[in-house]
N, C-alpha and C positions, 0 to 999 in steps of 0.2 A: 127811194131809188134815185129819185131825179136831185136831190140834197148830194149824195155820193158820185156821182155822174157814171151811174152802173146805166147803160148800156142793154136795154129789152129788147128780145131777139123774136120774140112772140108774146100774144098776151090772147087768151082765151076768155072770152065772155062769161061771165056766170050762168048767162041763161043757160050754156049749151053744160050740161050736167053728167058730167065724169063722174063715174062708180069706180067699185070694186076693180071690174077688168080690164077698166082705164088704167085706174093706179098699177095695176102688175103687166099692162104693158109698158108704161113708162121705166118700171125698174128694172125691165131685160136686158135697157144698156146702162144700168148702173150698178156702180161696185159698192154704193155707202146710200144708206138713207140717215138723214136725222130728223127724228121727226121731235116738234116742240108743240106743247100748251103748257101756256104760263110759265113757271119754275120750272118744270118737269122737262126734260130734253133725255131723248132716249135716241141711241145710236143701231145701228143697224149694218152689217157686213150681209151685202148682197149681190157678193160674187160669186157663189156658189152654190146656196141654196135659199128661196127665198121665204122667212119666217112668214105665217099667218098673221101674225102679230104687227108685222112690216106692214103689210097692206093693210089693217085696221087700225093702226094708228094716223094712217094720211087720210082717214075716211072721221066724216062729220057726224053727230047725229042723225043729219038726215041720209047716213049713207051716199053722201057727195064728196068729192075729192076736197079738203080741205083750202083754205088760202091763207096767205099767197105761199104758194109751190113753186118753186125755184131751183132751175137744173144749175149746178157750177160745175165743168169737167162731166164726171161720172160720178157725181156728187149730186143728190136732192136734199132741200132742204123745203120742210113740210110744215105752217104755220108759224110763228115768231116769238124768239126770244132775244132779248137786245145783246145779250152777252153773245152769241150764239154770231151774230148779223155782225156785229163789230169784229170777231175774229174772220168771217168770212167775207168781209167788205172793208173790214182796216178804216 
């Protein structure tokens, strides 16, 4: 982030451990999830209803909100894919 001079507006600790009903409150003001591991980037329209699927995809093994999670707009983007961070940090 600090290489691109994106701009952190918050940064939550690891210790404090966001679940499940973390992540679906996070998504109530948002229209798009993308969520990324590895290869794999799966998008997500979360304006109107919000998939199961959405909120277990931003969730860890250990059922902990994934990192790094990153709002843009009404936009999250959920773990990292390079292709993914350069479209949305140019």
């Amino acid at each position: 982030m600090e290489a691109r001079e994106i701009k952190i507006s918050e940064t939550v600790p690891a210790s404090k451990k966001l679940q499940a009903k973390d992540a679906a409150d996070l998504l109530k003001v948002a229209t798009k999830l993308i969520a990324m591991k590895g290869k794999r980037v799966t998008e997500y329209d979360t304006s109107k209803n919000l998939p199961s699927e959405a909120i277990e995809s931003m969730l860890g093994p250990t059922g902990n909100l994934r990192a790094p999670t990153i709002r843009i707009g009404k936009t999250y983007l959920v773990g990292f894919n390079e292709e993914v961070f350069e479209k949305a940090f140019g």
